[in-house]
C-alpha positions as CSV (number, residue, x, y, z in Angstrom):
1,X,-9.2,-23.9,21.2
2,X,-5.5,-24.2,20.9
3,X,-6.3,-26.4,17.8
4,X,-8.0,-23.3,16.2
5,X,-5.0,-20.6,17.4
6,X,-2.5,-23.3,15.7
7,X,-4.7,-23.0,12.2
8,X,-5.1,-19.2,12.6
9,X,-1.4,-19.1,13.2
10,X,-0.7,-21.0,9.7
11,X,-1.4,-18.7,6.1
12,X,-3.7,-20.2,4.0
13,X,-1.8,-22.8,2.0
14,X,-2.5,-21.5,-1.5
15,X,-1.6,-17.9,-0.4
16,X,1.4,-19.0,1.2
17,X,2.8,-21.2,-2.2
18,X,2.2,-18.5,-4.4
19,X,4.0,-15.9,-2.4
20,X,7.3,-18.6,-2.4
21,X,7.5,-18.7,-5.7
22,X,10.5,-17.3,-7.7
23,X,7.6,-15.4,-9.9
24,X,4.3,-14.4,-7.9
25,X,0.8,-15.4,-10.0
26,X,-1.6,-12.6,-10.8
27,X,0.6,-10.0,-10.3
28,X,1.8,-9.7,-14.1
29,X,-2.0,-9.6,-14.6
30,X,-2.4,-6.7,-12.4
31,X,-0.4,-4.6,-14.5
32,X,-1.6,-5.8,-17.7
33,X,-5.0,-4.6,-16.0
34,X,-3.6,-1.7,-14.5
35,X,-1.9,0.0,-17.5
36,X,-5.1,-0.7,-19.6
37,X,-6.8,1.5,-16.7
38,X,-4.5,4.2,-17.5
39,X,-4.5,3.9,-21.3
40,X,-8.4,3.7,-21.0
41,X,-8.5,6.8,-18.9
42,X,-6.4,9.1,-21.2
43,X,-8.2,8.2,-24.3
44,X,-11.6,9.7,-22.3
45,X,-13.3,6.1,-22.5
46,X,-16.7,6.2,-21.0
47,X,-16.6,5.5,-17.4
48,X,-13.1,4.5,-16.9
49,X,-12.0,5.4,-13.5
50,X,-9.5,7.9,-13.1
51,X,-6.5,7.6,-11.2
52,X,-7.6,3.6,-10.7
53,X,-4.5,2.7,-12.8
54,X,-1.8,4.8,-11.2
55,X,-3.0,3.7,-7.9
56,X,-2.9,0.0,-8.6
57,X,1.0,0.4,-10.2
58,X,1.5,2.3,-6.6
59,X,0.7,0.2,-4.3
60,X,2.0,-3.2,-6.3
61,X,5.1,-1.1,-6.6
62,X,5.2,-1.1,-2.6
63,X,4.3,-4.6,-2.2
64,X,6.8,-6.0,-4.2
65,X,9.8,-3.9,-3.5
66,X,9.4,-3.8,0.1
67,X,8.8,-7.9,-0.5
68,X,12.5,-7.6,-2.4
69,X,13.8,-6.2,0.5
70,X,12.3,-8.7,2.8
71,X,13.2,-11.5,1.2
72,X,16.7,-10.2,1.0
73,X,16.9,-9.0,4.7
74,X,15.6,-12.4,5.7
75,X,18.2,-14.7,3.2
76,X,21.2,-12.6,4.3
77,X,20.9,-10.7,7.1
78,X,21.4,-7.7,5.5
79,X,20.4,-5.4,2.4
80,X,22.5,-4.1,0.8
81,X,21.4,-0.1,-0.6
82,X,24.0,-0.2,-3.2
83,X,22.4,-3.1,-5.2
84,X,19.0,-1.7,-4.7
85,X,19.7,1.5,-6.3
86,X,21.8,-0.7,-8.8
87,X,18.5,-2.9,-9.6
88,X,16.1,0.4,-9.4
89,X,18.4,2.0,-12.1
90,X,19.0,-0.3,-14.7
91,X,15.2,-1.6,-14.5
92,X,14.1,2.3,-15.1
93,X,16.2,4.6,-16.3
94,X,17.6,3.4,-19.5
95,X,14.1,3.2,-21.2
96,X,12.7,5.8,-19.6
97,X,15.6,8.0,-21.1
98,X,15.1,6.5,-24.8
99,X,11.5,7.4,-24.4
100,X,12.2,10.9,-23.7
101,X,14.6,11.2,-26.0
102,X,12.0,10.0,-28.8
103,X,9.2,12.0,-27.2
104,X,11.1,15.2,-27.8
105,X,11.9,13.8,-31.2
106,X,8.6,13.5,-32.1
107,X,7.4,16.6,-30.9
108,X,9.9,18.4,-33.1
109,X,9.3,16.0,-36.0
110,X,5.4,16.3,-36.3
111,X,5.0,19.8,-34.7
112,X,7.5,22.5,-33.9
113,X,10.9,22.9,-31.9
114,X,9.2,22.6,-27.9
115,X,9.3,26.1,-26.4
116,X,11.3,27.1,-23.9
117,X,8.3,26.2,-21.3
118,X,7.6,23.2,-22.9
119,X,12.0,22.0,-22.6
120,X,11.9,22.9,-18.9
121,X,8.4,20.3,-19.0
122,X,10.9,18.1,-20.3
123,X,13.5,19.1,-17.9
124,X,11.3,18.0,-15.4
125,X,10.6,14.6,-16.7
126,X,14.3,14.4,-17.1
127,X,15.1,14.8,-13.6
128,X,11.7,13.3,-11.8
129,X,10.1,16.3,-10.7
130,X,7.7,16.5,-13.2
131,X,4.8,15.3,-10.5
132,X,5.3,19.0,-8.9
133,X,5.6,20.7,-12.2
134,X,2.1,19.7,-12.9
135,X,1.2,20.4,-9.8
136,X,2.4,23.9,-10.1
137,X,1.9,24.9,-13.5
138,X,-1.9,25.7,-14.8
139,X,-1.3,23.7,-18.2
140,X,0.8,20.9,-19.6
141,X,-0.3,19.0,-22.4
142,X,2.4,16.5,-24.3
143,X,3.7,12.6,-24.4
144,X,5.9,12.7,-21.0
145,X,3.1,14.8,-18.9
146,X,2.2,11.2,-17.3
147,X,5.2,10.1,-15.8
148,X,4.6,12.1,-13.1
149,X,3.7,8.7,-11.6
150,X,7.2,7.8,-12.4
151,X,8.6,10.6,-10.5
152,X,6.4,9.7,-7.2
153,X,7.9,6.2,-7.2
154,X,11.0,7.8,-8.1
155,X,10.9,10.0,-4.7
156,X,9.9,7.0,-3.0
157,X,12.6,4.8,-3.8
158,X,14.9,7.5,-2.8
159,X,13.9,7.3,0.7
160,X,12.3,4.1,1.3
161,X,15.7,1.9,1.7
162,X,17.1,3.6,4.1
163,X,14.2,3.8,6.4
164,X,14.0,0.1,5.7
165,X,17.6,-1.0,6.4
166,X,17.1,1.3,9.7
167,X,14.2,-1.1,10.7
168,X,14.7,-4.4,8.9
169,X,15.5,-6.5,12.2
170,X,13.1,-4.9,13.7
171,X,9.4,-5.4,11.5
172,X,7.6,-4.6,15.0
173,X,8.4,-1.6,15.2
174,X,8.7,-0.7,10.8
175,X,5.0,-1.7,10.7
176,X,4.0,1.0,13.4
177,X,6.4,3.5,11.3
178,X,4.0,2.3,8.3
179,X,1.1,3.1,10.2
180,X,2.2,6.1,11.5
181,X,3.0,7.4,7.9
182,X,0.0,6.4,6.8
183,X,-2.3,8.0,9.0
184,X,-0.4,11.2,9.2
185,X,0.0,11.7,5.6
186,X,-3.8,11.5,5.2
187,X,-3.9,14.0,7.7
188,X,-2.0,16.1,5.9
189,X,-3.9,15.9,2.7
190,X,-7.1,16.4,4.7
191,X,-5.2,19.7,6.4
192,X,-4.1,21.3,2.2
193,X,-7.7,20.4,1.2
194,X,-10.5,21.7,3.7
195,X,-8.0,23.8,5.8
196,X,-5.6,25.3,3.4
197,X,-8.2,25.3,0.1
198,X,-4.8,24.0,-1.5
199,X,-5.6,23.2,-5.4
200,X,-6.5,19.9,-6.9
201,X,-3.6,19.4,-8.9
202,X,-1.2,19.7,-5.7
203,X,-3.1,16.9,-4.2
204,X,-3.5,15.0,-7.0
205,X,0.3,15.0,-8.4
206,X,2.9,15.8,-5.2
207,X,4.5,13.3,-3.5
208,X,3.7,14.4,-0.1
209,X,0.0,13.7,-1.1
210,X,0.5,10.2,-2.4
211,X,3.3,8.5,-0.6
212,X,0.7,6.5,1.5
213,X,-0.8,5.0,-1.5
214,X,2.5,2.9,-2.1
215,X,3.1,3.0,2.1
216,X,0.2,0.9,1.8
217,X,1.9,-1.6,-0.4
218,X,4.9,-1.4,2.2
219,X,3.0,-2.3,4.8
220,X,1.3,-5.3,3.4
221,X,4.4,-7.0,2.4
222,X,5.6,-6.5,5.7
223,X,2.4,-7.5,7.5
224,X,1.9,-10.7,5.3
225,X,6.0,-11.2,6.3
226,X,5.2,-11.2,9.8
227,X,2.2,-13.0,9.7
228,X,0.1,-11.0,11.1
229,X,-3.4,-11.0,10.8
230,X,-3.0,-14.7,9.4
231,X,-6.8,-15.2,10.1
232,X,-8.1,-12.4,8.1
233,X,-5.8,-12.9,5.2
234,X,-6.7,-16.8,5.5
235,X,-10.8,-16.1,5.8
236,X,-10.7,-13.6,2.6
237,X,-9.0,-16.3,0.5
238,X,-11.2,-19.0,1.5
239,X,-13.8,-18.6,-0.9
240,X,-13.1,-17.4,-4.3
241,X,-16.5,-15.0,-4.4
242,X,-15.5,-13.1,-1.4
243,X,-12.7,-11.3,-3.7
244,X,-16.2,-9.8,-5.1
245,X,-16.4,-7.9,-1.9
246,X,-13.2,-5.7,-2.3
247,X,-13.9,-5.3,-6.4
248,X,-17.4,-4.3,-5.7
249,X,-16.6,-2.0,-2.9
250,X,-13.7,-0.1,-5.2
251,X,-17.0,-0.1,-8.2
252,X,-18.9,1.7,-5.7
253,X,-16.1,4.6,-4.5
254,X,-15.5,5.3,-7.9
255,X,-19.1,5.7,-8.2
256,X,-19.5,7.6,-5.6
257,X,-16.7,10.2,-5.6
258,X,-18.1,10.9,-9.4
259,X,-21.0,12.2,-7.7
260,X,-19.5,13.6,-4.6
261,X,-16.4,14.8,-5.9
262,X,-12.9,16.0,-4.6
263,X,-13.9,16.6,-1.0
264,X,-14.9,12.7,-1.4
265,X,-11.7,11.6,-3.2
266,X,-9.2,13.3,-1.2
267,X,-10.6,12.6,2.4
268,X,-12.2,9.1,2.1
269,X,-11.3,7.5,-1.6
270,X,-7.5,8.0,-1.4
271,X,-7.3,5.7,2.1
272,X,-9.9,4.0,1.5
273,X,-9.2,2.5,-2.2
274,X,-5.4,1.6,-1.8
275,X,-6.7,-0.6,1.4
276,X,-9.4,-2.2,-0.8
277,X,-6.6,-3.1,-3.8
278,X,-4.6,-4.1,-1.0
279,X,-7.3,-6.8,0.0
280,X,-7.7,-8.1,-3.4
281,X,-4.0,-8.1,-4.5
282,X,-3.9,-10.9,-1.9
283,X,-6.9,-12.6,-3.1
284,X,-5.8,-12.7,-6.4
285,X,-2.5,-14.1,-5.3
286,X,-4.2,-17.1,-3.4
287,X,-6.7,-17.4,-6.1
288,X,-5.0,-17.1,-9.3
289,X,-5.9,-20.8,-10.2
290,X,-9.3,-20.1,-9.9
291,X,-12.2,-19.7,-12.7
292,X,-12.6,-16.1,-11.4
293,X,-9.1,-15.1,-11.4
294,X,-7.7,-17.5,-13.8
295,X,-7.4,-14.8,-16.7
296,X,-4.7,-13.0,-15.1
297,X,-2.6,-15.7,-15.3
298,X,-3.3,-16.6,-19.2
299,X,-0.1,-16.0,-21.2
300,X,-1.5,-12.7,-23.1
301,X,-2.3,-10.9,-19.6
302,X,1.0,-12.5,-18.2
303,X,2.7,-10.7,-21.3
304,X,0.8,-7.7,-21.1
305,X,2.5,-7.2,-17.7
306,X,5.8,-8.3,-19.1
307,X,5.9,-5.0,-21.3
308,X,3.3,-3.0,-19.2
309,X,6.8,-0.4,-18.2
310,X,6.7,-0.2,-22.1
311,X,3.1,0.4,-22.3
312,X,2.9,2.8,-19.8
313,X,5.4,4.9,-20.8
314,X,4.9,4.8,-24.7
315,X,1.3,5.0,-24.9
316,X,0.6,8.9,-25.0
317,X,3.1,8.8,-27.9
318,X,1.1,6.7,-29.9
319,X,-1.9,7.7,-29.1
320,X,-0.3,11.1,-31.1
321,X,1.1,9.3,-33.7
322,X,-2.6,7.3,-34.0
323,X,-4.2,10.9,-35.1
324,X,-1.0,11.8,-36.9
325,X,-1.3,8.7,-39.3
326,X,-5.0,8.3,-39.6
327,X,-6.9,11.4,-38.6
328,X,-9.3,11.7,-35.8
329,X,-11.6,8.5,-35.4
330,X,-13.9,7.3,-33.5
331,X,-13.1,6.4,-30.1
332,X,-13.7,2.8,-30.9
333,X,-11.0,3.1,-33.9
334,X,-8.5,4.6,-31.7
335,X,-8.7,2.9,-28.5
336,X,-7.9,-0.8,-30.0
337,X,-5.2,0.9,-32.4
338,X,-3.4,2.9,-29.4
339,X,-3.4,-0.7,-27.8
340,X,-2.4,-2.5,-30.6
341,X,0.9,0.6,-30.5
342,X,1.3,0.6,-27.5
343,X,2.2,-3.0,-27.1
344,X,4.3,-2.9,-30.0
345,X,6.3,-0.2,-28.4
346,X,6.2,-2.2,-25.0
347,X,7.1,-5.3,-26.9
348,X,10.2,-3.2,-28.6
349,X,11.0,-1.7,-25.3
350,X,11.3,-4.7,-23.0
351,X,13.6,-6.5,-25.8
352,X,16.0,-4.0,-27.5
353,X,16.2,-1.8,-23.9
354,X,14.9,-3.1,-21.2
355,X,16.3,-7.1,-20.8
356,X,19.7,-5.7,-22.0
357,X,20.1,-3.9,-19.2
358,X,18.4,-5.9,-16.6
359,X,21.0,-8.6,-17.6
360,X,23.6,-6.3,-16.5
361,X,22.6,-6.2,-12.8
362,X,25.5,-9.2,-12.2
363,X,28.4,-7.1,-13.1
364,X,26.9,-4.1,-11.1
365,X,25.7,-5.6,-8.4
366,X,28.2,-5.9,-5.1
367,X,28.1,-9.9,-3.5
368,X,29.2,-10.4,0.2
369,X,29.9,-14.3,0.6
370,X,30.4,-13.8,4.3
371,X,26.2,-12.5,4.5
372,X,25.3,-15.9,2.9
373,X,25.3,-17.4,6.9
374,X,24.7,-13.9,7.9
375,X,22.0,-14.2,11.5
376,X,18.8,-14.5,10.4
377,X,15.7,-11.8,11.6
378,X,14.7,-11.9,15.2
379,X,12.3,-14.9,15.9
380,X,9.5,-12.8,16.7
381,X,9.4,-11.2,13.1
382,X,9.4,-14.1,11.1
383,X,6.4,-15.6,9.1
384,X,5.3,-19.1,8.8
385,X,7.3,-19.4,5.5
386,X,10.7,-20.1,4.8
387,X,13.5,-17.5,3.2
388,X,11.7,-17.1,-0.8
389,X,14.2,-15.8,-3.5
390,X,13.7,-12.5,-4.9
391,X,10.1,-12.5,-7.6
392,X,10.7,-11.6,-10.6
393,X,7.8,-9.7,-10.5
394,X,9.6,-6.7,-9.5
């Protein structure tokens, strides 16, 4: 018995390696797959799942920044809010900005001077609020209208760090904060829905409506740090078929809340599918070597995810300048070509913008040499691993 406690106690070896590495595996992938998703879903391909993309950047978003901050709290002692915001900046802002600045360019190139609604749409992009402009206005239709995602992680990131410095010697008690989030967010999108009849877009857009879906991110990193539920992360990685299980069950709520609808999505698919990308974001960490999961890892996904930022924000653009150059094709003409522009723009984005400035985060960033023997975290909320250095991933 105490033989099987000691095991239980221990994270599956696999899972454990990958999630010490400088640069987690499969997670590159999951953007590559996740701003496909997206790209898929605004071209109207048949049967791509709406929203499936935007939730998968979400909670990978949460994972891996509240991992950051784990890692950091856990190496020094501390964590330092400054260099987040330092690290948050220079990885978003400065393409973001050239992107809206040739958006707008591009508008008034190709179509007319944007009106005066269509400059406060911008506006709103400009200063991350767009999420509740589109929640708020009836219709918006241009090449920035999709970073309302942007704006929610945005939002986030502006409160997240200080709740986590509040609580990052104390993971005990930040997990039931998690939880309690969690649970009364959804509460709160169940109340706007059936009790206050509030509209779609509200629930679909806001912030206060989708928090939990990176809260759910959050909490995983910091459950995984603490080691709990060892036995359940260890029993889903060990067999590669049972990451079917998660896949198959996401499949089937998609499925399910085309037929049912919103009252579906909002009360039971927006908990229930960030949990089940949760569950297989860890599977395809621990099985990223395997036949089944290998293809995330293959250089093109890897690079995908690379320039995915790129993608993401680029590829309403050329799906416009797609139709601009050659007319109005097939879907099957467009989609590969909107791809094949989007990347290029990803590609030109991570390179000329994007690395430039990341490189910067030395000179920006504020060092402590008196945290480097800094205390470690209490006993009692440490994980089987040791201290792993920030992933590149993020």
């Amino acid at each position: 018995m105490a033989d099987k406690l000691a095991r239980a106690a221990v994270l599956n070896a696999r899972l454990s390696t990958s999630l010490s590495q400088k640069k987690i595996p499969s997670l590159d992938g999951l953007r590559a797959v996740a701003v496909l998703l997206v790209i898929f879903h605004h071209l109207h391909v048949p049967f791509a799942p709406e929203g499936r993309g935007v939730l998968t950047f979400f909670v990978l978003s949460g994972f891996l920044i509240t991992w950051m901050l784990l890692n950091e709290s856990e190496r020094t002692g501390d964590v330092s809010i400054r260099n987040f915001y330092v690290r948050r900046i220079l990885r978003i802002f400065p393409a973001f900005y050239v992107f809206l600045i040739l958006s707008i360019a591009a508008r008034w190139i190709t179509l007319a001077w944007p009106n005066r609604s269509l400059l406060f749409d911008y506006l709103s992009a400009f200063f991350y609020t767009i999420n509740y402009r589109l929640a708020l206005t009836p219709n918006i239709a241009h090449t920035a209208q999709h970073t309302w995602a942007l704006s929610v992680e945005e939002q986030f990131y502006l409160l997240w760090p200080c709740v986590f410095v509040v609580f990052h010697k104390k993971l005990r008690r930040l997990t039931y904060v998690l939880i309690a989030a969690i649970v009364l967010i959804n509460i709160h999108r169940l109340v706007l829905f059936f009790g206050l009849h509030v509209r779609e877009k509200w629930l679909t857009y806001s912030f206060d409506t989708r928090a939990d879906h990176i809260l759910i991110g959050c909490l995983l990193a910091v459950l995984l740090k603490r080691g709990v539920g060892t036995w359940f992360w260890n029993w889903i990685t060990a067999r590669t078929w049972f990451s079917l299980v998660p896949l198959l069950l996401a499949i089937a709520s998609i499925a399910i809340s085309f037929h049912r609808g919103l009252a579906y999505t909002f009360s039971v698919g927006f908990l229930l599918d960030p949990l089940l990308t949760a569950v297989l974001l860890v599977q395809v960490i621990a099985l990223g070597h395997s036949r089944l999961w290998g293809w995330l890892n293959w250089k093109v996904t890897v690079y995908l995810g690379k320039i995915s930022y790129g993608m993401f924000l680029y590829h309403m653009l050329a799906n416009r300048l797609v139709i601009v150059l050659f007319g109005t094709h097939s879907l099957w003409f467009r989609l590969p070509a909107v791809v094949a522009m989007s990347a290029l723009f990803g590609t030109c984005s991570y390179y000329l913008i994007e690395n430039r400035f990341l490189r910067l985060k030395t000179k920006f960033e504020r060092r402590d040499p008196r945290k480097a023997t800094a205390a470690p975290l209490r006993p009692d909320s440490l994980w089987p691993l040791q201290a792993a250095p920030s992933p590149e991933n993020s």
